[in-house]
C-alpha positions as CSV (number, residue, x, y, z in Angstrom):
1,X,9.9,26.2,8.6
2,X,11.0,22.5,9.3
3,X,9.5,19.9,6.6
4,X,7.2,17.4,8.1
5,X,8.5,13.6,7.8
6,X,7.1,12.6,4.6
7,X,5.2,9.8,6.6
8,X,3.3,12.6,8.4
9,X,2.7,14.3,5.2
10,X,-0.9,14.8,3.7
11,X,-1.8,12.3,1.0
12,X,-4.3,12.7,-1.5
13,X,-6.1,10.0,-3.3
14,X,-9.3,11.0,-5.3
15,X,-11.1,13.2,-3.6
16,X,-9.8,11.9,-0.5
17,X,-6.9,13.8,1.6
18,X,-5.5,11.4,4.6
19,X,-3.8,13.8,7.0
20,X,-0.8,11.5,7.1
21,X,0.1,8.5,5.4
22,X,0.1,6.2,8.4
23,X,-2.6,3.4,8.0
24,X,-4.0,1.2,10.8
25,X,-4.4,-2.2,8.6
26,X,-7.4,-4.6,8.9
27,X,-7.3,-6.8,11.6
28,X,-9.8,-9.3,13.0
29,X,-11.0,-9.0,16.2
30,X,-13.7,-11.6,16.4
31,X,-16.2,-9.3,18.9
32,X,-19.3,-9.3,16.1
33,X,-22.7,-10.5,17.3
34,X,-24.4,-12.7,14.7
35,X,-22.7,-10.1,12.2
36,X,-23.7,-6.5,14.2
37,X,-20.7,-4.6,15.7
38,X,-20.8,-3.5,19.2
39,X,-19.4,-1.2,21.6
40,X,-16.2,-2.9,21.1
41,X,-15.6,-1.9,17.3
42,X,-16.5,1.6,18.4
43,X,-13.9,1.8,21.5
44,X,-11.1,-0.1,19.2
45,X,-11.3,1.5,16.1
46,X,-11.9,5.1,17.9
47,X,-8.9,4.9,19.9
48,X,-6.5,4.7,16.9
49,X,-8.6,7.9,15.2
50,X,-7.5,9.7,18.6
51,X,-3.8,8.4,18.3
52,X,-3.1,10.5,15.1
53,X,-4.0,7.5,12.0
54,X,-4.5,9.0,9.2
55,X,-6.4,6.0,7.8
56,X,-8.3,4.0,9.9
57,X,-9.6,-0.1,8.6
58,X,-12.2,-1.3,10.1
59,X,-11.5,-5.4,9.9
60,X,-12.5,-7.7,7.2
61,X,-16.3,-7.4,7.1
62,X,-18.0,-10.3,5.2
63,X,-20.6,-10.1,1.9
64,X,-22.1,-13.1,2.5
65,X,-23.1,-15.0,6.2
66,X,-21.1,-18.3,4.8
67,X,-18.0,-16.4,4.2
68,X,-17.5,-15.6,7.7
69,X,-13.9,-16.9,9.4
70,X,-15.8,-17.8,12.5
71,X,-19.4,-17.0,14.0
72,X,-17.6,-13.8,15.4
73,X,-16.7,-12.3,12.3
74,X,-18.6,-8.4,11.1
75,X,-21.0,-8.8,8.3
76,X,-22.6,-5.9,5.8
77,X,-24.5,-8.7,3.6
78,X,-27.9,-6.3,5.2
79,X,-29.1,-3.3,5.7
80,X,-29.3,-4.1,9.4
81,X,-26.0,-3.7,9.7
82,X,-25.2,-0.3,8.3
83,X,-26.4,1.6,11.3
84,X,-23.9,0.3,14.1
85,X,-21.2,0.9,11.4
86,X,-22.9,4.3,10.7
87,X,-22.0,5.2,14.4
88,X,-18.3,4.3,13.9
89,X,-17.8,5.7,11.0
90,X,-19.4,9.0,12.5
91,X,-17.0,9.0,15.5
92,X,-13.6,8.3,14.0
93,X,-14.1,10.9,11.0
94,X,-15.0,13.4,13.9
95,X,-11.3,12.8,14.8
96,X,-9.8,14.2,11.9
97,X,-8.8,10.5,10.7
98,X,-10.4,8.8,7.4
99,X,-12.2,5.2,7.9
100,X,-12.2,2.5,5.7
101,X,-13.5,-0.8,5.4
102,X,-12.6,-4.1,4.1
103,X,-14.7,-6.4,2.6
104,X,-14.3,-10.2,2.1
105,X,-15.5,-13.8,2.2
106,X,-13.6,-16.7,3.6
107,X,-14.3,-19.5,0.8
108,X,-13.1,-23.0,1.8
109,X,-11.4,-21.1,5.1
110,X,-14.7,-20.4,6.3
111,X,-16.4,-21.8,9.9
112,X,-13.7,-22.2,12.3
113,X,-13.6,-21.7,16.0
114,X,-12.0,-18.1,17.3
115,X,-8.2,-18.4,17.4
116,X,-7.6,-18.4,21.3
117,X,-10.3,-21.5,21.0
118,X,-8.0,-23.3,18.6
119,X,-9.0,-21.5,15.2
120,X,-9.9,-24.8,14.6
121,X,-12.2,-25.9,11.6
122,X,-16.3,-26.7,13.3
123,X,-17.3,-29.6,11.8
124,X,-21.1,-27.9,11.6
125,X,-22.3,-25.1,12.7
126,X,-26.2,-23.2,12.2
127,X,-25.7,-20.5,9.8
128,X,-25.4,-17.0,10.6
129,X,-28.8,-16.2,9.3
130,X,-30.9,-19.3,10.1
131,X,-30.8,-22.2,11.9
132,X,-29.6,-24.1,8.3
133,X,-26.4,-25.8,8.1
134,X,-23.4,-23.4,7.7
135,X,-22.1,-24.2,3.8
136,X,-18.6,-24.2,2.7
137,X,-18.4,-23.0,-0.8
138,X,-15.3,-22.6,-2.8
139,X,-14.4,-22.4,-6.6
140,X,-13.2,-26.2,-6.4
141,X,-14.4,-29.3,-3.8
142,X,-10.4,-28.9,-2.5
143,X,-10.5,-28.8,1.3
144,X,-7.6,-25.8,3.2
145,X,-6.5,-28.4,4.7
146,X,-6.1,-32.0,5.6
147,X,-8.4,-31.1,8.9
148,X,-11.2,-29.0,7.4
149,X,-14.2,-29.8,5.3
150,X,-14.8,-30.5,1.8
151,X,-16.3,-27.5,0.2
152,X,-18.7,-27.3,-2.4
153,X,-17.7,-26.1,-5.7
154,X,-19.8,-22.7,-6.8
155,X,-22.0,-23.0,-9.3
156,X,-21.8,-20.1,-12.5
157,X,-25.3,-18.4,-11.4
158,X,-23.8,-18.6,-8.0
159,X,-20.4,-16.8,-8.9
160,X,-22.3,-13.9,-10.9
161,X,-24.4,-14.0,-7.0
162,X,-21.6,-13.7,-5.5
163,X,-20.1,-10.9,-7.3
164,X,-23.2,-8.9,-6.8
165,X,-23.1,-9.5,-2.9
166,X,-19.5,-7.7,-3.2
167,X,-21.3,-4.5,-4.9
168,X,-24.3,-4.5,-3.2
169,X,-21.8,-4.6,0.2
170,X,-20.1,-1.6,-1.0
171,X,-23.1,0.3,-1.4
172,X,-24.0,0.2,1.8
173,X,-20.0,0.9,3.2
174,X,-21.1,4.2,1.1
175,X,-24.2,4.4,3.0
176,X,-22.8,3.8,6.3
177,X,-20.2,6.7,5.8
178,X,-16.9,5.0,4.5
179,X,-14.3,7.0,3.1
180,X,-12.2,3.9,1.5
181,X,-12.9,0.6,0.5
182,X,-10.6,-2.7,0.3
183,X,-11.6,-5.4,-1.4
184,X,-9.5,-8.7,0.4
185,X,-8.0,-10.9,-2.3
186,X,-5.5,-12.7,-0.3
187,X,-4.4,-14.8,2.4
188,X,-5.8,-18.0,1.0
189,X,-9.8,-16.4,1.0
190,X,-12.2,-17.0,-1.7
191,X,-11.0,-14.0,-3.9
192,X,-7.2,-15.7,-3.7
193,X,-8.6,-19.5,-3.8
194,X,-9.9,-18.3,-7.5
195,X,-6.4,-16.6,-8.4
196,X,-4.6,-19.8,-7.0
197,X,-3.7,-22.6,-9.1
198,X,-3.9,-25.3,-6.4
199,X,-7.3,-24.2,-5.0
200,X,-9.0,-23.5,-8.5
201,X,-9.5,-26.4,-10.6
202,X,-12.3,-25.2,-12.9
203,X,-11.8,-25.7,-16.2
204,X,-14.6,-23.0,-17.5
205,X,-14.8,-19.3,-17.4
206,X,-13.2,-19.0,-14.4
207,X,-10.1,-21.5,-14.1
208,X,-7.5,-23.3,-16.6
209,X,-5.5,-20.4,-17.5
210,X,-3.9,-17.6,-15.0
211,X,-6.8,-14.8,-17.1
212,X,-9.3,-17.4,-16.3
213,X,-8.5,-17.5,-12.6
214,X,-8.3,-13.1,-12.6
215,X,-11.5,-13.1,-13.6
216,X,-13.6,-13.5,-10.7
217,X,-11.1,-11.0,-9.3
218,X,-11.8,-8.4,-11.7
219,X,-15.7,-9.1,-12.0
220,X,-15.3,-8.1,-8.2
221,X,-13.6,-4.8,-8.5
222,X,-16.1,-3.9,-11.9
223,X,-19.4,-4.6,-9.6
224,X,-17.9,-2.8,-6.9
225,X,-17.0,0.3,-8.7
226,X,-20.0,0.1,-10.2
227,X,-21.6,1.0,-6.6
228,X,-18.6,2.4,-4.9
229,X,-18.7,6.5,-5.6
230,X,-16.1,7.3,-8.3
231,X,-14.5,9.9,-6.0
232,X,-13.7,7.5,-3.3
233,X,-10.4,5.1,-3.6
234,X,-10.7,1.5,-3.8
235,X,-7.9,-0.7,-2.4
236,X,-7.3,-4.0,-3.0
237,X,-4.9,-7.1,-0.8
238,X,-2.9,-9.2,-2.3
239,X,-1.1,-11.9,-1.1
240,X,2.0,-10.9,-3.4
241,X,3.7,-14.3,-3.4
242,X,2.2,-17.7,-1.6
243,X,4.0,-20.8,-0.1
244,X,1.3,-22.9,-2.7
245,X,2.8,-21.8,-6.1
246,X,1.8,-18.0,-6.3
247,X,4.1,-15.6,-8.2
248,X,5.0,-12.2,-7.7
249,X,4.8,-11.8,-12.0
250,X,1.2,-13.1,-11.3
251,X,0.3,-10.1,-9.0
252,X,2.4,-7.8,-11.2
253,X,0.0,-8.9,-13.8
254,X,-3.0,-8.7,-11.3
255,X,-2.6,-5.2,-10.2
256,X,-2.4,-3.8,-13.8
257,X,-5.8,-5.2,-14.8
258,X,-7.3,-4.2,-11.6
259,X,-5.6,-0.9,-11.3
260,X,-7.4,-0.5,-14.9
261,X,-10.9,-1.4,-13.7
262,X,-10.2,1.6,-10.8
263,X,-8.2,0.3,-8.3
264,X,-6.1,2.9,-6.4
265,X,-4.0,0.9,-4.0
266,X,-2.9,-2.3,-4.1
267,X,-2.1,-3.6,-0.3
268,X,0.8,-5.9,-0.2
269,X,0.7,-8.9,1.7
270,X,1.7,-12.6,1.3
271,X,1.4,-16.3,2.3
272,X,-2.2,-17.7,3.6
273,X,-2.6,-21.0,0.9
274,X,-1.6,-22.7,3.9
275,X,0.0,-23.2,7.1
276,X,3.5,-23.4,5.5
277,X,5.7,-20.6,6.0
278,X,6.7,-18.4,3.0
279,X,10.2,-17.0,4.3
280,X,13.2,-18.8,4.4
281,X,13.3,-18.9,8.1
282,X,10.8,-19.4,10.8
283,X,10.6,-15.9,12.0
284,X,10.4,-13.2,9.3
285,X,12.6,-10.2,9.3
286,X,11.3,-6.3,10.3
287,X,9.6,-4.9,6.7
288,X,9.7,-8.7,5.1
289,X,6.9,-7.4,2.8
290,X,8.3,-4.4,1.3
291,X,10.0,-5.6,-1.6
292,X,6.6,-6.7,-3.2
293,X,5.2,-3.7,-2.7
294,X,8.2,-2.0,-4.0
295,X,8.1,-4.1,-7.3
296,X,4.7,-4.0,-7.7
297,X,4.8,-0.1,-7.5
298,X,7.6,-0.2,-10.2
299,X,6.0,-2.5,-12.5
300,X,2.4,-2.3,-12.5
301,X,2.0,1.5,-12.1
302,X,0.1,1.6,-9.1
303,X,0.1,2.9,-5.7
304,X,1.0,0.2,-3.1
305,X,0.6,0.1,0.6
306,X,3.2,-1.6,2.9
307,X,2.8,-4.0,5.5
308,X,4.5,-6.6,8.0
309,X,6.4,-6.2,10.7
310,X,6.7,-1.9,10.0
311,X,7.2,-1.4,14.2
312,X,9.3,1.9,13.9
313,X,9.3,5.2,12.9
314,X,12.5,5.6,10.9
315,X,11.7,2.2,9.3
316,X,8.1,3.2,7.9
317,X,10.0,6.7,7.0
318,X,12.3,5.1,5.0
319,X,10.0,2.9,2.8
320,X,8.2,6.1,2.0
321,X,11.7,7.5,1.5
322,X,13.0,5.6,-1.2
323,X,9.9,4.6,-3.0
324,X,9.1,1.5,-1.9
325,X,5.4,2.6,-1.1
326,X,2.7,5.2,-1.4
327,X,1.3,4.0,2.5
328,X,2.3,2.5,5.2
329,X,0.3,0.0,7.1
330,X,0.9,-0.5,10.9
331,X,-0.8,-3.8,12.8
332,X,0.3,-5.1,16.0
333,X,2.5,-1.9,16.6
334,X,-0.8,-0.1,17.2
335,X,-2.6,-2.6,19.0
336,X,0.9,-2.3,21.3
337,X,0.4,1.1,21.1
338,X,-2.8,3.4,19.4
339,X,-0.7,6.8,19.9
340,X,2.5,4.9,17.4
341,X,1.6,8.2,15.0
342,X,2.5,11.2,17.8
343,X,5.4,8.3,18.9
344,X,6.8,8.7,15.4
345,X,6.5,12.6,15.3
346,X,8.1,13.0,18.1
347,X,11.1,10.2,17.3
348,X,11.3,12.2,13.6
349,X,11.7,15.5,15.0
350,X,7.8,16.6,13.1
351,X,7.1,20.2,14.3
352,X,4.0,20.2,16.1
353,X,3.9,16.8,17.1
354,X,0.7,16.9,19.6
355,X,-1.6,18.6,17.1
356,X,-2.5,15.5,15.4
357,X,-4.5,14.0,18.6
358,X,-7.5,15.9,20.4
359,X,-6.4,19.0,22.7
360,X,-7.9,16.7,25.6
361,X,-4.8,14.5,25.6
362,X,-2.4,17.0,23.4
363,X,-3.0,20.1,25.4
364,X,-1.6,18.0,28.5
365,X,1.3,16.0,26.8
366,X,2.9,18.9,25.1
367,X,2.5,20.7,28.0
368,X,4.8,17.7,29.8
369,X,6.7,18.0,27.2
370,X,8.0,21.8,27.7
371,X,8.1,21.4,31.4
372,X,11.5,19.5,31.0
373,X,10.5,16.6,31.6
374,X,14.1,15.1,31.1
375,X,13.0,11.5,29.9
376,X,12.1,9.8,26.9
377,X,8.2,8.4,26.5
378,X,8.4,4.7,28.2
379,X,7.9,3.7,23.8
380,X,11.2,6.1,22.9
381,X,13.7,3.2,21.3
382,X,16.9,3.8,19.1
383,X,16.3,3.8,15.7
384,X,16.6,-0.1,13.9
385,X,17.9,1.2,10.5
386,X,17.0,0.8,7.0
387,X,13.5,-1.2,5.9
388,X,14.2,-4.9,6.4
389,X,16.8,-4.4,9.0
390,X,16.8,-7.3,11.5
């Protein structure tokens, strides 16, 4: 019998077997109300179950009503909020995928219009809870940028707060029916502010010296294990390298000590200090990212998960391929287009291509498929080479 691709093979983490080892990352969609997830979460995140996914992210989902991007951002900082996700959670496991959630908190990068409004910083704005001012809070009064506000620096008794919002967040992503959680440490947020040298200028416990910085990090990941089942992965995102002074030896260092404290996967990603590009040209090349992952892998031990501009089959293939990473994670592709997983079977040759997605779509696409149909799906495209290929 003809092998599967090895991206459409099984993938066990824990107790957890993914089906495959495509991922859908986490990506913002800004359609919360005051927090709560509607309808929309429900169609969006469903459709990519019924594509094929192995491993469905539900977007960055914020511990705390300050750390929210903008007013439209999901929150799980309350109980109230664990039913809606309850329902999605129910749906897209009843579709043979996993579903995982990420959780984070926007620091300094906090209150800002929705970006097809600007994504501009709001000078004020009522909370997300009451009608009290929304606070920026930070680990140092250093504003993102020379637009936004001045944040306030956190207080100790306010970090150790903080760190329980994370675990207490994670317990009910358990409750609500998670299989995986991420914890978001990068793209310039308040998890990568404290790793970063030019947003943390504390010079106690938690600043001065690159440990110092890791520590609110690891804190994180401790509470969070501490609620999050031990048979169910944790994942964390890193920005591997930033365009503000962060190092790729720095994550290398990173992922060890969290991998120790129980992380599974560490999710490669770069850049977000600030608006400066970190590539040497304006527009980045297909699989810019997969080096990091690929050295991180190598040199911390851990699994990794790819993503950034992974758009076709035989690409993602190959970074599974020659060891580059343990997952690969697909964004905009599957926003272009939620079936990419029975795309790639098909483009890879996988036996069985239309098993992966409900019988209600299969049934009829394989059977277009034996009729002779004589044409390529409108998506078919020759393959675009090795990862990184232009």
């Amino acid at each position: 019998m003809q092998q599967a691709p090895l991206l459409l093979q099984p993938f066990a983490l824990r107790g957890l077997v993914l089906r495959n080892r495509i991922v859908l990352s986490p990506m913002l969609t800004y359609a919360a109300e005051r927090g709560h997830v509607t309808d929309w979460h429900l169609m969006h995140l469903g459709r990519f179950a019924v594509g094929g996914t192995g491993l469905v992210f539900m977007e960055s989902t914020k511990v705390d009503p300050r750390g929210c991007t903008t007013p439209r951002d999901p929150g799980l900082w309350k109980d109230e909020f664990i039913p809606g996700l309850e329902r999605i959670t129910r749906f897209v496991k009843g579709h043979g995928a996993a579903i995982g959630i990420q959780l984070g908190h926007s620091g300094r990068k906090a209150r800002n219009s929705v970006p097809w409004e600007g994504r501009a910083p709001l000078a004020s704005h009522p909370g997300l809870e009451d009608d009290g001012d929304w606070e920026l809070v930070a680990p140092s009064a250093v504003a993102a940028s020379p637009a936004a506000a001045v944040p306030r620096a956190l207080t100790l008794p306010e970090i150790q707060d903080m760190v329980a919002a994370w675990g207490a967040a994670a317990g009910r992503a358990h409750r609500a029916g998670f299989d995986v959680l991420e914890v978001h440490g990068a793209h310039g947020y308040l998890l990568h502010q404290f790793l970063s040298s030019a947003a943390n200028r504390r010079d106690d416990a938690y600043g001065g010296s690159p440990e110092k910085r890791m520590r609110f990090a690891v804190e994180v990941v401790e509470e969070v294990r501490r609620h999050w089942p031990a048979e169910k992965p944790l994942f964390f995102r890193v920005s591997a390298i930033d365009e503000d002074g962060g190092t790729i030896e720095a994550t290398v260092a990173l992922a060890r000590a969290l991998h120790a404290k129980g992380v599974d996967v560490i999710d490669c990603s770069t850049g977000g200090m600030t608006a400066r590009s970190i590539t040497e040209a304006d527009r980045p090349r297909l699989g810019y990212q997969v080096p990091h992952a690929a050295r991180i892998r190598a040199e911390a031990g851990v699994a990794t998960m790819a993503v950034g501009l992974i758009v076709h089959a035989d690409q993602a293939e190959a970074i599974l391929q020659e060891g580059s990473a343990d997952l690969v994670a697909i964004g905009r592709e599957m926003l272009h287009n939620p079936n990419w997983p029975l795309d790639a079977a098909q483009k890879l040759g996988a036996p069985d291509a239309f098993t992966a997605i409900p019988p209600a779509y299969g049934y009829w696409l394989e059977k277009r498929d034996r009729s002779g149909f004589g044409s390529a799906p409108s998506t078919w495209q020759a393959g675009m080479g090795p990862a990184g290929a232009r």
